[in-house]
C-alpha positions as CSV (number, residue, x, y, z in Angstrom):
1,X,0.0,0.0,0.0
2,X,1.0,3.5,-0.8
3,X,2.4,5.6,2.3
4,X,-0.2,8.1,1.2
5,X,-3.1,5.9,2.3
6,X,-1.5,5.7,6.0
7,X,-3.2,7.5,8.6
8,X,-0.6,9.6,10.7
9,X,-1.9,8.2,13.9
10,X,-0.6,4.7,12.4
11,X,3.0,5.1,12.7
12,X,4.9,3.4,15.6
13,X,7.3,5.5,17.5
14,X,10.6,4.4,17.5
15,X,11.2,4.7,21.3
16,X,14.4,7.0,22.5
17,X,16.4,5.0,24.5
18,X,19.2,6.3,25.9
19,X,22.5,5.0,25.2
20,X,24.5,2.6,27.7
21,X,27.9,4.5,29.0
22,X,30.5,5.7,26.1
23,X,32.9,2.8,25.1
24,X,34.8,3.6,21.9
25,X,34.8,0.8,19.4
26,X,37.9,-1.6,19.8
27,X,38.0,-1.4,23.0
28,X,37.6,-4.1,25.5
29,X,34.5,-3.7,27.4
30,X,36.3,-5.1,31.3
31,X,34.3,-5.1,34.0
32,X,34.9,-5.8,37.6
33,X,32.8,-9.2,38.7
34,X,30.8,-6.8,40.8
35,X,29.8,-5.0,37.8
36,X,28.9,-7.9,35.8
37,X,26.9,-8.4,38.7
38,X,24.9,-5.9,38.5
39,X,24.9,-5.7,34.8
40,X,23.2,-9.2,35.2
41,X,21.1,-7.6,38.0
42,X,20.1,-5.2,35.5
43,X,18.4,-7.0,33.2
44,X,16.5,-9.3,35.6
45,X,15.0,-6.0,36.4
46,X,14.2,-5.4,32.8
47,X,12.8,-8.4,32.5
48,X,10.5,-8.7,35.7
49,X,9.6,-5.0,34.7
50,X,8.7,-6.0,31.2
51,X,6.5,-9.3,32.2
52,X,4.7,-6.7,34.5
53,X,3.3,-4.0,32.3
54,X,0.1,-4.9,33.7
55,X,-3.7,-3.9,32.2
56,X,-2.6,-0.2,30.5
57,X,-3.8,0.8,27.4
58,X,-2.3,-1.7,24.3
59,X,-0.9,1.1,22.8
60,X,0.8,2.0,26.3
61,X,1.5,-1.3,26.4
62,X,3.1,-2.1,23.3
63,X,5.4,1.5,23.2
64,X,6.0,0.6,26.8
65,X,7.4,-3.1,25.9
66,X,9.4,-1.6,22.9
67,X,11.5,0.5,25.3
68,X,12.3,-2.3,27.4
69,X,12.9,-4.6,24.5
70,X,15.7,-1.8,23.0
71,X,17.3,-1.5,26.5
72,X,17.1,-4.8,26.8
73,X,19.0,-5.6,23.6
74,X,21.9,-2.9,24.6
75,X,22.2,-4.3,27.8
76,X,22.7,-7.8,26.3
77,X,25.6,-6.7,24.2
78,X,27.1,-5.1,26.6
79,X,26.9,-8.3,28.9
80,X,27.9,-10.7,25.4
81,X,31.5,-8.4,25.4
82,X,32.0,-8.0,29.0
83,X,35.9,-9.3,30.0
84,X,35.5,-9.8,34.1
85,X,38.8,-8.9,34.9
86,X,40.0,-10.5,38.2
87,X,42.6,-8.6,40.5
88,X,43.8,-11.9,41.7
89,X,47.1,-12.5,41.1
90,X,47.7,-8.8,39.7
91,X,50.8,-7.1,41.8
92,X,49.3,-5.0,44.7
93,X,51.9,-2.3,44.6
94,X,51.1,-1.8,41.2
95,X,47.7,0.4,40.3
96,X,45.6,-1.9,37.4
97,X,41.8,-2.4,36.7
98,X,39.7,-2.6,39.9
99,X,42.5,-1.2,41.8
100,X,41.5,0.9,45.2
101,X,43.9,3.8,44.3
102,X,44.5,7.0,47.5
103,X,45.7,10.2,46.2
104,X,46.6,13.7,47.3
105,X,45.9,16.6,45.8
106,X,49.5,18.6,45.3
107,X,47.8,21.9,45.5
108,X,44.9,21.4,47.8
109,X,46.3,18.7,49.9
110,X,42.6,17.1,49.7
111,X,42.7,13.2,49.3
112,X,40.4,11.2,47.4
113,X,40.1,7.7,47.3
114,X,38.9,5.9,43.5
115,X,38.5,2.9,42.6
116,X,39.0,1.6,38.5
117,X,36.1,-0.3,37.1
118,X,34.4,-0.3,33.7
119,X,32.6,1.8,32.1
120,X,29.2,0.6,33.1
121,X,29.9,0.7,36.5
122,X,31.7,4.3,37.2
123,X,30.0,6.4,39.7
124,X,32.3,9.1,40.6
125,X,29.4,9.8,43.6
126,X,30.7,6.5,44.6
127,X,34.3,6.9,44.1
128,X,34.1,4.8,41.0
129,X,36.2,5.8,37.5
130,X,35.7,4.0,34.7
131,X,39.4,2.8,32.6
132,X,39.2,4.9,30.2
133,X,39.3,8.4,32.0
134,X,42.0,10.6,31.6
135,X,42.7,10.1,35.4
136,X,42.3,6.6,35.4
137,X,44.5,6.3,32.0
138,X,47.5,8.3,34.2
139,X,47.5,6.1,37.6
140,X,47.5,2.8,35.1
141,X,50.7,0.6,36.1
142,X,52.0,3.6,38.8
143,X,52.8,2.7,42.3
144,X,52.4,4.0,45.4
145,X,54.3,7.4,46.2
146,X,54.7,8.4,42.4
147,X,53.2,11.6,40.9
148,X,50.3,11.9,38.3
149,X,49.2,15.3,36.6
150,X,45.9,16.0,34.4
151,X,46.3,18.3,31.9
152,X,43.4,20.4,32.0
153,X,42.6,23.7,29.9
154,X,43.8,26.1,32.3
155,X,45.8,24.8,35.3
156,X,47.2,21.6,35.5
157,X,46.3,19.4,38.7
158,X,49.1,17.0,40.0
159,X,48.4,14.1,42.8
160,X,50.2,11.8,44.8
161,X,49.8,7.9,45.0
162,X,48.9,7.5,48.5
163,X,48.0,3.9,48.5
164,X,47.0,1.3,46.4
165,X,44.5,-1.4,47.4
């Protein structure tokens, strides 16, 4: 049929959903086994929540279940690449993935304690920085009393390696 024999109030939305956290392409998507966790977490959630629309309106209903379905399906490739990266093993004096890393601010003397994780599972609220930061990307393979600094637009801001746990 002819698209000018469609009524307007035919189309189907394409539902926004919003994309997962930035990851270019080629690089591997680790993650902590805590934030596979929850990444399986996740989409049990989706899942319950999607079986459970309950008696809205079909069209509710069936926009409703498309949004799930398309966060669903990024959520699923995200878990297919997922590499769980355990820190078993890894050199404690060294700072790598899921390292617990303590620094000092040179110019403010604050500390601040982060830990590494992947990208789906930064929270900066919760101390959390994903790999591929800038600051994360400078404490990689450092140890414990060396200096970092962040080049930023206008002042540059140096710390030092506390700890590492």
């Amino acid at each position: 049929m002819s698209r000018g024999f469609v009524r307007e109030g035919d189309q189907e939305e394409v539902p926004m959903v919003p994309q997962r956290a930035y990851l270019p392409d080629g690089v591997a998507n680790f993650v902590t086994r805590e934030g596979m966790d929850l990444l399986l977490k996740e989409k049990e959630e989706i899942l319950r929540e999607r079986e459970n629309l309950g008696t809205r309106d079909e069209d509710e209903k069936r926009i409703e279940k498309n949004f799930l379905n398309a966060k669903l399906q990024l959520l699923n490739e995200r878990i297919a690449t997922a590499r769980i990266v355990e820190n078993r093993g890894q050199s404690p004096d060294e700072i790598t993935f899921g390292a617990k890393v303590t620094l000092k601010a040179d110019l403010t003397g604050d500390v601040q304690t982060y830990r590494i994780v992947g990208v789906d599972e930064a929270d900066i609220a919760k101390g959390k920085i994903s790999f591929i930061s800038p600051l994360a990307k400078a404490l990689i393979n450092k140890k414990a009393g060396d200096r970092v600094t962040l080049k930023r637009d206008k002042t540059d801001v140096a710390y030092k390696i506390i700890a590492i746990d």
